[in-house]
Structures are given as structure tokens and as C-alpha cells.
C-alpha positions in Angstrom: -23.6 -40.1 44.5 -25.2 -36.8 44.7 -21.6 -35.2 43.5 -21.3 -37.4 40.7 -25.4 -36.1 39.1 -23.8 -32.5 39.4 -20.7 -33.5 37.9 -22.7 -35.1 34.7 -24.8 -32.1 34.8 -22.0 -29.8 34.7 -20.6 -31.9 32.0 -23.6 -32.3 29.8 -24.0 -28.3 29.7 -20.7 -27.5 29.4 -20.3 -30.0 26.2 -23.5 -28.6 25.1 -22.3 -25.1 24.7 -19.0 -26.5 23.1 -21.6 -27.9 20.7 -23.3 -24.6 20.5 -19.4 -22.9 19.4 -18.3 -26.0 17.1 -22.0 -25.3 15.1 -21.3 -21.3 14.9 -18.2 -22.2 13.3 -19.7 -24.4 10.6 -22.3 -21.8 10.3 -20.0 -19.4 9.6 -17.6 -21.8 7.0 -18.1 -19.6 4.4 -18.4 -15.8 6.0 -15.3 -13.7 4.6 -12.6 -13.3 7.3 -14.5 -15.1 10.2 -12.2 -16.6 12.7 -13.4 -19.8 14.5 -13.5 -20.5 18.4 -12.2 -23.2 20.5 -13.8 -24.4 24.0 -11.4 -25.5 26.0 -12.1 -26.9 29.9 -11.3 -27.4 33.0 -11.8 -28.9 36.1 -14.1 -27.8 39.3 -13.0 -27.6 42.5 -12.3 -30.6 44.4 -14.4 -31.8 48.1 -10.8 -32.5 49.9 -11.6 -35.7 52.1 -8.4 -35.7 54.1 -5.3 -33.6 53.6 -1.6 -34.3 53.2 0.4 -35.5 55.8 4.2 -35.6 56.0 6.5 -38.6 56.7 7.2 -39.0 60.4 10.3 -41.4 62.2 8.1 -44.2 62.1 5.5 -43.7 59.2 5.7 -42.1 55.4 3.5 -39.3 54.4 0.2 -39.5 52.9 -1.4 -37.9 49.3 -4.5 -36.1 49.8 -8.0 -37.3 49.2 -10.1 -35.2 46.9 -13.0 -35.6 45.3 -13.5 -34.1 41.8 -17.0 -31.6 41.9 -17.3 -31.7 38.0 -15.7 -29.0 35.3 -16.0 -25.9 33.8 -15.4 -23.8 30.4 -12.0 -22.9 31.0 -11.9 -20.2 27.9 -13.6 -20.1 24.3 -10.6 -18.7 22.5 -10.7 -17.2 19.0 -8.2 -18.6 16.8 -6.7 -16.0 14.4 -4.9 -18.0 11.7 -4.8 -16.9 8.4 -7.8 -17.8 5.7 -7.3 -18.4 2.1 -7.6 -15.9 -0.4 -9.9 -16.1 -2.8 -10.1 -14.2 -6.3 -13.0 -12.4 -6.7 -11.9 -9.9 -9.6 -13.6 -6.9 -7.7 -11.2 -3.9 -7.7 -13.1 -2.9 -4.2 -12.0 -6.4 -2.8 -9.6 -6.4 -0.7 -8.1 -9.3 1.7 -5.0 -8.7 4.2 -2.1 -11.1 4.1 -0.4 -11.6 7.4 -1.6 -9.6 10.4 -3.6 -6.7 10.9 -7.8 -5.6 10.8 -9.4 -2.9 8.7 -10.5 0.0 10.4 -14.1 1.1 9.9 -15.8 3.9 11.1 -20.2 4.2 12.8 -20.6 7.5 13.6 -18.1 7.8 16.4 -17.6 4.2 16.9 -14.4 2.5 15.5 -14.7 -1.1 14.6 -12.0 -3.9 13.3 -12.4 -6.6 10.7 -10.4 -9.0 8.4 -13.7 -9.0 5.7 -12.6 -6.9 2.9 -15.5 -6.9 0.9 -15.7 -2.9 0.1 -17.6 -0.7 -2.6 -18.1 2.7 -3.4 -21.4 4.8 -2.2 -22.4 7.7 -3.5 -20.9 10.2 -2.3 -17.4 8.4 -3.3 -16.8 6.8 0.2 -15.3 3.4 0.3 -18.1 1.7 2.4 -18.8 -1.9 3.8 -22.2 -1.8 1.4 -23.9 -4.6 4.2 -24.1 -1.6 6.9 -22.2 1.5 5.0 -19.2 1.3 7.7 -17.0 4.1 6.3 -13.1 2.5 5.8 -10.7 4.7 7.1 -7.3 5.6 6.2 -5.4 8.7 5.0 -6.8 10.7 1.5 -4.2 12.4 -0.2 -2.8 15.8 0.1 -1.4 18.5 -2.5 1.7 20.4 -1.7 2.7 23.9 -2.7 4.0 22.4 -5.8 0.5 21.0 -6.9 1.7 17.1 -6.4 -0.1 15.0 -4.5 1.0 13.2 -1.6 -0.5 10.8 1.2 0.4 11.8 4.4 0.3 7.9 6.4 1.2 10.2 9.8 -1.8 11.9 10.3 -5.0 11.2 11.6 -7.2 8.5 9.9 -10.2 9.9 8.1 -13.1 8.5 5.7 -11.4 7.7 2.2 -13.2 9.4 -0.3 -12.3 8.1 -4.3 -13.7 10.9 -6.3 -15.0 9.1 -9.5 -15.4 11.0 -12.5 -13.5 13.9 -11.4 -11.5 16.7 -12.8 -7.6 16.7 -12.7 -6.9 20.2 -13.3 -4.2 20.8 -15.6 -0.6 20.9 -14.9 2.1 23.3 -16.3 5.7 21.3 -17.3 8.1 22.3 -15.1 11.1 20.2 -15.9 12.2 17.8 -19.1 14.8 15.3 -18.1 16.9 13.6 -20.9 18.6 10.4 -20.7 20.4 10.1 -23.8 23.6 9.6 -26.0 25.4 11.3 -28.2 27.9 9.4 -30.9 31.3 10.4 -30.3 32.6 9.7 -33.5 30.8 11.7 -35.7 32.9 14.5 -37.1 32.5 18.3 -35.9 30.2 20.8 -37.2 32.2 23.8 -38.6 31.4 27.5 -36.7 31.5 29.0 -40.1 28.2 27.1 -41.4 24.9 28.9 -41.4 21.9 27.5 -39.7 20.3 25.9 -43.0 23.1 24.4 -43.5 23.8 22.8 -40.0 20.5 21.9 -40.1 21.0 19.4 -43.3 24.0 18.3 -42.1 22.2 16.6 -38.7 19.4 16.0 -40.6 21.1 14.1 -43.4 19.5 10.5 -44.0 22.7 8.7 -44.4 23.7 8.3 -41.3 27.4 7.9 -42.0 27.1 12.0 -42.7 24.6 12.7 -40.0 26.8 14.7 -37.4 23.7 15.7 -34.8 20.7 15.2 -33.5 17.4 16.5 -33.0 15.0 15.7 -29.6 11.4 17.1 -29.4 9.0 16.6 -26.2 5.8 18.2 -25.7 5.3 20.5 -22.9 2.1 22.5 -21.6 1.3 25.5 -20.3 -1.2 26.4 -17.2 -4.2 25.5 -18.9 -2.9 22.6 -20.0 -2.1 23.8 -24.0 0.9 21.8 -25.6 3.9 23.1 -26.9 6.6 21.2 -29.6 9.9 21.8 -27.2 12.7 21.0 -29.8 17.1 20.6 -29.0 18.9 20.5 -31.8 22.2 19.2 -30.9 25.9 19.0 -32.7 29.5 18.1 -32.1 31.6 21.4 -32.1 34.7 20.2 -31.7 36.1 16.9 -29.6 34.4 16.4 -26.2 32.0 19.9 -26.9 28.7 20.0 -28.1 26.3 23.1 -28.9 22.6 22.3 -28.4 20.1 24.8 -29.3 16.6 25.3 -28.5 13.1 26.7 -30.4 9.4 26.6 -29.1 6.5 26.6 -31.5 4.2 29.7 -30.8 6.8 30.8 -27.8 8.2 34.6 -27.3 11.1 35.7 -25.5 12.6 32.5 -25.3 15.8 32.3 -23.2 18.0 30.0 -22.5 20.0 30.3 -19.2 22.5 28.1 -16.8 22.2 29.4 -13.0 26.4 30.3 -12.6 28.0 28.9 -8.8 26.7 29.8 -5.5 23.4 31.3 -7.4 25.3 34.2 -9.3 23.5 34.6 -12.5 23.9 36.9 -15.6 20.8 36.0 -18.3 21.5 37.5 -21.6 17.5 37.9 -23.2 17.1 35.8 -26.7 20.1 33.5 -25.5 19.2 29.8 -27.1 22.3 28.1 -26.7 23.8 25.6 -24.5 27.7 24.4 -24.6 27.9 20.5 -23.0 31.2 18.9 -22.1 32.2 15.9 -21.7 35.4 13.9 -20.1 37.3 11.5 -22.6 35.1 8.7 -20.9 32.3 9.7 -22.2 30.7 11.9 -18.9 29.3 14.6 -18.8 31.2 17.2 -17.0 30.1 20.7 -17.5 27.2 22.7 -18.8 27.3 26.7 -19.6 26.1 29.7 -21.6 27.8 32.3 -22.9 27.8 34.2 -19.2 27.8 31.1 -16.3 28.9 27.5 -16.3 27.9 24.3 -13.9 30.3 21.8 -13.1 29.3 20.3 -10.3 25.6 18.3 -9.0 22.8 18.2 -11.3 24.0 20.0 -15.0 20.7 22.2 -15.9 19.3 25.2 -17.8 15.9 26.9 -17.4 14.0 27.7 -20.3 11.8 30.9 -19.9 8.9 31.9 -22.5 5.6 33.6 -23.1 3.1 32.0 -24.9 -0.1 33.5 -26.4 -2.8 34.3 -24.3 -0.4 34.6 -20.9 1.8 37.6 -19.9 3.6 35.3 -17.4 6.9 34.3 -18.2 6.7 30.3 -18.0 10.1 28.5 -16.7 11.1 24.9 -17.7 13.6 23.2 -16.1 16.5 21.3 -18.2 17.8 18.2 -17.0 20.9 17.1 -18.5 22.4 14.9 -15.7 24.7 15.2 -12.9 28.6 15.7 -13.3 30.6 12.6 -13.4 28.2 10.0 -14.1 26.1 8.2 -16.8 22.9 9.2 -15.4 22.0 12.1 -18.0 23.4 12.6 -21.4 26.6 10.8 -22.0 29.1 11.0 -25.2 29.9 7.5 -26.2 30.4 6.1 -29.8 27.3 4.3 -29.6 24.1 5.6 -32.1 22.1 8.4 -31.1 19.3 7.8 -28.5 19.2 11.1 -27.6 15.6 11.9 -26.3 13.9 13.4 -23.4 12.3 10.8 -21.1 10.1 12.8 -18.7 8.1 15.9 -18.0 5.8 16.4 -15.8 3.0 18.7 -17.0 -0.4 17.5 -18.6 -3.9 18.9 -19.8 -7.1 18.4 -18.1 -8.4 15.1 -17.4 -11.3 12.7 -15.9 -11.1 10.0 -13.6 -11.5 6.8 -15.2 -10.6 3.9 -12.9 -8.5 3.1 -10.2 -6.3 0.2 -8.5 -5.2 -0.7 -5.0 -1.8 -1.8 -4.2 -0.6 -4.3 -1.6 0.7 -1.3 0.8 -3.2 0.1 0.3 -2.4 2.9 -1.9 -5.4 3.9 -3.9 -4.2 5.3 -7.3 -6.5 7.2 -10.2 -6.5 6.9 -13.4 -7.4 10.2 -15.2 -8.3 10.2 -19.1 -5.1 12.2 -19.6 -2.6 9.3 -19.1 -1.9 10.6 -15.4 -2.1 8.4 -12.5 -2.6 10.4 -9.1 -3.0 9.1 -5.7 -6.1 9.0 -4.2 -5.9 7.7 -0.6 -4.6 4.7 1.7 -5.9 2.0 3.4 -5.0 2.3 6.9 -4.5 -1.3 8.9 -4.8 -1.9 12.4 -3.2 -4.6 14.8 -3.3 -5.6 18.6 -0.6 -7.0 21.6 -3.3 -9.2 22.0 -5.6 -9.7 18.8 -7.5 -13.1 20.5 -8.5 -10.4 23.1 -10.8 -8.4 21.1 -14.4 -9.1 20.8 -17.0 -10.0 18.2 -19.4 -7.1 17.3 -21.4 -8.8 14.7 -21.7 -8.3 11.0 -17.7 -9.4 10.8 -16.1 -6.9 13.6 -14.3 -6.8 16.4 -14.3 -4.4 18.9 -11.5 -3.3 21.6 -11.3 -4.5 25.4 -9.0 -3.9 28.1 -7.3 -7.1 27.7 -6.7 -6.5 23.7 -4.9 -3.3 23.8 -5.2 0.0 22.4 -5.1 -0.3 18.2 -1.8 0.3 16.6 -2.7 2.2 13.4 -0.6 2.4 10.1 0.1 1.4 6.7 0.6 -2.4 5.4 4.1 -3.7 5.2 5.2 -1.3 8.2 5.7 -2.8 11.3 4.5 -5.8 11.0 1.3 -5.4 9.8 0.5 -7.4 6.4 0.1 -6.9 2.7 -3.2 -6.2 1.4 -4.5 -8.3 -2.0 -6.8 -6.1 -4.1 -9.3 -8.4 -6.2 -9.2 -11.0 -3.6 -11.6 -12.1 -0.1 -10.1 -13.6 2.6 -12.3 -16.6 3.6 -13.0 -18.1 6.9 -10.7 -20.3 8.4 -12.6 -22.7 9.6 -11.5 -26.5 9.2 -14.7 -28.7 8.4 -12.6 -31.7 9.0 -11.5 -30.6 12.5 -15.0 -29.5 13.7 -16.6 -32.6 12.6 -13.9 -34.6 14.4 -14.7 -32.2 17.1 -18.2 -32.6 17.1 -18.2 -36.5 17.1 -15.4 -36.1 20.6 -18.3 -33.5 22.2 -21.5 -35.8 21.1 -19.5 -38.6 23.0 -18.4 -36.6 26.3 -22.1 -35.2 26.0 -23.1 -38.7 25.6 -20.8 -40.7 28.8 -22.0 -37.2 31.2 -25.6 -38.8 30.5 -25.0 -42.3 31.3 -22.7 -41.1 34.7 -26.6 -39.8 35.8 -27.9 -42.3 34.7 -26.0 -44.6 35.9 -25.8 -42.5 39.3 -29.7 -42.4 39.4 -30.1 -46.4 38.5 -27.6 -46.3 42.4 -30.0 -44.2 44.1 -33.2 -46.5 43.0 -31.1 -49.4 44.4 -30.2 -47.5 47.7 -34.1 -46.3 48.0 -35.0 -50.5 47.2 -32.7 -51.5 50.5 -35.7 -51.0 52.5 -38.4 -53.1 50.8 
């Protein structure tokens, strides 16, 4: 009888500390990213009675006789299923979907957690704002070329979003067209002067129009804008001319960069000669001195404008030989007109959004968009091995693994929601069916000593 008053005992405070876990996860029904815990048990050793004994000629063998000593917690595992999202409209929200922790940074401690409930201090780090845990990841790089870049190999650092600041400005450096010209318009004679080539592409009517005229902005170093105009016309069949004229420019050349890099630039040159196959592809590209055929068909544009001794180069695109990609001849309307450049003036940092691979991308007051940073994600062989730190982190054991660090979407690590909380994932209706199976195995442990105690009174009566 004495066995079965520590068996009850070891039940009533083992169910009691399931209780104690089933209450920390209604508790905790509503903390962003929390993952709930499960008790699970086992038995005690066993008071073996007699052993096993195996058949002999005359007699079969015999079970063992054990006597059960009670139970035990067995483990109080985390469960890490996925929580709901939850729209919260915050930019600085941020929620993973699938697996993977943030990485945040105390001093030289490194902590894990699914709550994504960011902000900005400051100094422009992107903090927990509950205990200003800095979020780490990668902040972007500039190349040699002035672009930024985010380098996701490197080492994980604070992310820093620089609100308000300056984008310096940005010189053009190429203009790519992607364009058509109508084949069927008649040629433009040699013979006609300038004015009068000009009229003639010019012309209103379009059944006498017999060119085209493209303009695109482009800027110098400090970010000053220039009227870049290609006037375009139909030579003879499958040739065009295009010439070019800058606003405010001097010593404007035009030059094609011959085969194999052998080049022969004739100063004041404006002129470019296109070709194109009967199918409408462009095919060759040239000057008076050097001609491309082959790759990507392009011309540099060199200039001075006012103010800057340096010559300033823009790069051309016309598309590459053979396809459709560039400027094609087809007897569709004009829509020739360059699509891109990449230079820009000055601007301020107005805003910015986060992506679901955790790019962090600015928005500057010049209409460029620049990125800032990434969120780095974290993940575990063994994510149910790490342990809770408080205040929604995890930390790292031996039995979780070392933290496999990179971006989302990569190797198997999840997407990240911006503008969104994952909540926890706790299941009311399973912990109050739970709690009602622990109040009764809390409750039958109580009457076993009870019951065990009303047999001891009995046993102590025997004598009266």
C-alpha cells in the first residue's frame, strides 16, 4: 500500500506541472510567435516480484511479476507548427512563413525568434522596441560602379535603414531603346538639307511622315539633366541614318567601338547607320570608320557640358544582332523610344518596403528605389531543441544544433510577410480538452491515496 501513496503522489505532481504548462499556453494565446508545450509521461520503474522463467520438459514458462513505482514527466516538448498571420498594416511587421527564426543581436549574445514585431530607433536600427534587440542581416554594399548591392554571403551585421537620407546623384551611363521603326515608309533622299529632313519626319500626316524623333533625359555628375534627342530616317530599304544633338553639350561625338576593340573616332561625328535583315532584325550598327555585327549593337556618346572639363560617356543600346530585343524594322507604327537610363539627381529617403525574401528597399524623393539591407533568417536540425530565453527568444543548446544562417526562400527557410504578425499557435480547444483529461488524472491520483490511506486506517483498526 505504501507504493501505491507514492505512486498517487508522483501522479498528482506530475499532473500538476502539466497543469502548470497547459496554463502557460493559454497565458500566452495571444503573444506573437509563441509556440506551445506538450507534457508527455511515462512510467517509473517497476519493484520486479519474481522474474521470467523459461518453459521446461514438463512445465511452460512464466511472465514476470512487477510492480509499477508510479510515473514520470517523460519530455515537455515545444511544438513548432506554424501560427496565423495576422495583418497589422505596420511596414516594420514582419511574420515568417514556413520555417526559420529571426536573428537578433544583445551585445554579444545572439538570440532566435518567430515574433516579428520590429521598429526603427534612432539611430536607424531596425530594433525589437520591447528590449531594443538589434535584427541582424546583411546592409547593402556599393560597387566600383556606384550600384548598390546586398552581399547575403557575408557576415550578419545590425541593419541600419537610413531614413531621410541623401542619394547622391548619379551620372547616365547608358540609354537602352526598345523600339520600332515602320518599314514602309518611303526613303529620305541624301540630297535633302537638314531643314528639310527635318519636316519631312516631322510632318503631321502621318501617311508623309518618313522618321522619327526619340528624346530621353540624361544627367550629368551632379545630377543636371540634359534633353538627349535621335532623330532617325529610312535611307534606303533595310538602312537607316539616326542622328544625335544634346542641349547645352560640346564636343559631341558619336562613335561605334569597331571588332576585337580596334577603334578610329572621328571628333564632331553625330551619325549612326542601322541595318536591318528582310525580317525585320537588326543586324549591324556602324559609323563612318567601324561597324558591329555581332552581340550587343552600341555607340558611345561623349560630351562636355558647362561647368565640367570631363568628357562625359553614354552608352547607346540598340539591341543585340539577330533578335527582336532592341530596335527592330517591321511595318508596324513607330514606337520608337528609349526605355531606360540609369542616371538621376539628388534625392531623400522617403519610405521603404520589405519583400518576402527580406529585401529592405528605399524610396528616395527622386523616383529611385535603392536597396537598403536584408533580413537574415535562421533555422535548426533540431528547432524543438532550442530553449526559451524570455521576451519571445530562443536560445541555442547542444542538442539544437549550430544556426544555419541565410536569406528566405533559400534552402529551406520560409518567406517573410511584411505588414503581417505571426500569432501564437496555441489551440484553446485542445488545451481546454487538455486541461479537463489533467484535472481528472490529478483528480483519480487523489482518490488512489485516499483510497490507499482509508486501507491503512483499516489495517491499523485490526487490532482493536
Amino acid at each position: 500500500m505504501m507504493r501505491s501513496l507514492y505512486a498517487g503522489v508522483s501522479g498528482l505532481n506530475n499532473h500538476q506541472i502539466r497543469m502548470d504548462v497547459i496554463g502557460n499556453n493559454i497565458s500566452n494565446v495571444n503573444t506573437y510567435g509563441f509556440k506551445y508545450e506538450r507534457v508527455s509521461f511515462q512510467d517509473m520503474l517497476s519493484q520486479t516480484m519474481s522474474g521470467a522463467s523459461e518453459p521446461k520438459d514438463n512445465v511452460g514458462g512464466t511472465n514476470p511479476k512487477q510492480v509499477g513505482l508510479g510515473m514520470m514527466i517523460a519530455s515537455v516538448d515545444k511544438i513548432m507548427s506554424q501560427g496565423s498571420l495576422q495583418t497589422t498594416g505596420k511596414n516594420t511587421d514582419v511574420a515568417i512563413q514556413g520555417e526559420g527564426f529571426f536573428v537578433l543581436s544583445s551585445g554579444d549574445k545572439r538570440l532566435f525568434s518567430r515574433a516579428g514585431n520590429f521598429d526603427v530607433d534612432k539611430a536607424g536600427l531596425l530594433v525589437n522596441p520591447a528590449n531594443g534587440f538589434k535584427v541582424q542581416g546583411w546592409n547593402s554594399q556599393v560597387d566600383n560602379r556606384g550600384t548598390k548591392y546586398i552581399n547575403s554571403a557575408g557576415d550578419i551585421e545590425d541593419i541600419v535603414i537610413p531614413l531621410y537620407s541623401k542619394e547622391p546623384a548619379r551620372a547616365t551611363t547608358f540609354v537602352k531603346f526598345k523600339s520600332n521603326l515602320k518599314s514602309t515608309v518611303p526613303a529620305v533622299p541624301d540630297s535633302v538639307n537638314d531643314r528639310e529632313r527635318y519636316r519631312m519626319i516631322t510632318d503631321p500626316d502621318v501617311s508623309k511622315r518618313r522618321g522619327h524623333i526619340t528624346s530621353i533625359g540624361v544627367f550629368d555628375d551632379q545630377g543636371k539633366e540634359y534633353l538627349l534627342r535621335i532623330m532617325m530616317w529610312k535611307n534606303s530599304d533595310n538602312r537607316w541614318t539616326s542622328s544625335v544633338s544634346m542641349d547645352n553639350a560640346e564636343n559631341l561625338t558619336v562613335d561605334v567601338l569597331g571588332p576585337e576593340g580596334q577603334n578610329m573616332t572621328i571628333p564632331g561625328n553625330k551619325r549612326l547607320e542601322i541595318g536591318f535583315s528582310p525580317d525585320g532584325k537588326i543586324t549591324t550598327l556602324s559609323d563612318s570608320t567601324d561597324m558591329q555585327t555581332k552581340g550587343e549593337l552600341s555607340a558611345n556618346i561623349s560630351f562636355r557640358v558647362p561647368g565640367n572639363p570631363e568628357q562625359q560617356t553614354v552608352q547607346l543600346r540598340l539591341g543585340e544582332a539577330g533578335t527582336v530585343n532592341g530596335i527592330t524594322q517591321y511595318s508596324s507604327q513607330y514606337t520608337t523610344k528609349a526605355i531606360e537610363q540609369d542616371g538621376y539627381t539628388m534625392g531623400y529617403m522617403e519610405s521603404f518596403k520589405i519583400d518576402n525574401s527580406g529585401v529592405i528597399t528605399g524610396t528616395y524623393s527622386n523616383g529611385v528605389n535603392q536597396p537598403l539591407g536584408q533580413i537574415a533568417l535562421a533555422n535548426f536540425a533540431n528547432p524543438e531543441g532550442l530553449i526559451k530565453a524570455g521576451e519571445n527568444n530562443f536560445g541555442e543548446t547542444n542538442n539544437s544544433g549550430a544556426a544555419l544562417i541565410g536569406e528566405a526562400k533559400i534552402g529551406g527557410l520560409g518567406t517573410i510577410s511584411a505588414g503581417t504578425l505571426e500569432m501564437s499557435n496555441v489551440s484553446l480547444a485542445d488545451q481546454f480538452t487538455d486541461m479537463i483529461v489533467t484535472q481528472r488524472g490529478f483528480q483519480a491520483n487523489s482518490r488512489s491515496i485516499t483510497t490507499s490511506d482509508q486501507m491503512l486506517q483499516e489495517l491499523l483498526s485490526l487490532k482493536r
